[in-house]
C-alpha positions in Angstrom: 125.6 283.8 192.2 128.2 281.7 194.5 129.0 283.1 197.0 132.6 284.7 197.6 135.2 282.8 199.9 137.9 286.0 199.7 139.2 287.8 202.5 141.4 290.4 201.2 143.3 293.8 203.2 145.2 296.1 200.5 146.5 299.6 200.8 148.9 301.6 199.2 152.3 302.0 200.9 152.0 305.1 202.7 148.1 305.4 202.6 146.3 305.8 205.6 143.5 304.0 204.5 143.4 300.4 203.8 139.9 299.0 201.6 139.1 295.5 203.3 136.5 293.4 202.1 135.4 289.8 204.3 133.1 286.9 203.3 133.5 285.5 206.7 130.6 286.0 209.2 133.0 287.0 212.5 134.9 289.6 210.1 131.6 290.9 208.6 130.3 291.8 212.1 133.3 293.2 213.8 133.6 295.7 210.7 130.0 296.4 210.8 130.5 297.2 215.3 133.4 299.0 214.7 131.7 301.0 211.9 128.7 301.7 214.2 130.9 302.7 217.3 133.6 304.9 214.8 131.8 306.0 211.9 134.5 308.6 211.6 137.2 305.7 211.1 135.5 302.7 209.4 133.7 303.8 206.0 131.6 300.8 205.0 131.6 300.7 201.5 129.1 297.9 200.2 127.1 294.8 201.7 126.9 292.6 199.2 123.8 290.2 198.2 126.0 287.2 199.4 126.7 288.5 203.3 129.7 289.8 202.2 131.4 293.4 203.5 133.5 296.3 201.5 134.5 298.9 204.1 137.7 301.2 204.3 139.4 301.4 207.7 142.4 303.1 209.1 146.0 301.3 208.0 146.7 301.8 211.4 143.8 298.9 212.2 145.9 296.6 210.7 148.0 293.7 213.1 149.3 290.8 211.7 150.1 288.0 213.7 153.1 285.0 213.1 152.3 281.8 213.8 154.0 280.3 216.9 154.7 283.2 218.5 154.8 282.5 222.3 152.6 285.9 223.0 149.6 284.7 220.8 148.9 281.5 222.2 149.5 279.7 219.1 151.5 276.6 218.6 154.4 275.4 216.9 152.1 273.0 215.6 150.9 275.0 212.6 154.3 274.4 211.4 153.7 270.5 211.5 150.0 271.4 209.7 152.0 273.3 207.1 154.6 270.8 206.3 151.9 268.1 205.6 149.7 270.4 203.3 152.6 270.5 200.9 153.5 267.2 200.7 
C-alpha cells in the first residue's frame, strides 16, 4: 500500500466538530498530545497501517494563517515562490 500524502480539515458549516486526518509526522503527534491531554475534545478516530491519523477535534481548533502577514513571521517571499510555480 503507498503510503498517503493528504492532509485534509473538513466540517460542516455550523458543526462543531471538524474530522481531520494528517499523513505528516509533526501533525500525527500533536493530534495524538492533544488527544492524550483532552480526550474530552480530540476523538481519535483511526491510526492507519501507513502512520497516518483520523481524529475529530473541535472547529473551534481550527486557525488558519495568510502568508505574509507581518504577525506570523512569514515573508512576502512566498509570494515570489508562488509566482514561479505557475509559470
Amino acid at each position: 500500500m503507498d503510503r498517503l500524502q493528504e492532509n485534509l480539515i473538513e466540517w460542516i458549516t455550523g458543526s462543531k466538530v471538524a474530522t481531520v486526518t494528517f499523513s505528516q509526522k509533526k501533525y500525527v503527534n500533536r493530534i495524538k498530545k492533544i488527544a492524550e491531554d483532552h480526550a474530552k475534545l480530540v476523538e481519535i478516530v483511526a491510526e492507519n497501517e501507513d502512520g497516518s491519523i483520523t481524529a475529530h477535534i473541535p472547529t473551534k481548533a481550527i486557525h488558519v494563517t495568510v502568508y505574509g502577514s507581518k504577525n506570523n513571521g512569514y515573508s512576502d517571499s512566498y509570494d515570489d515562490e508562488k509566482e514561479g510555480a505557475q509559470e
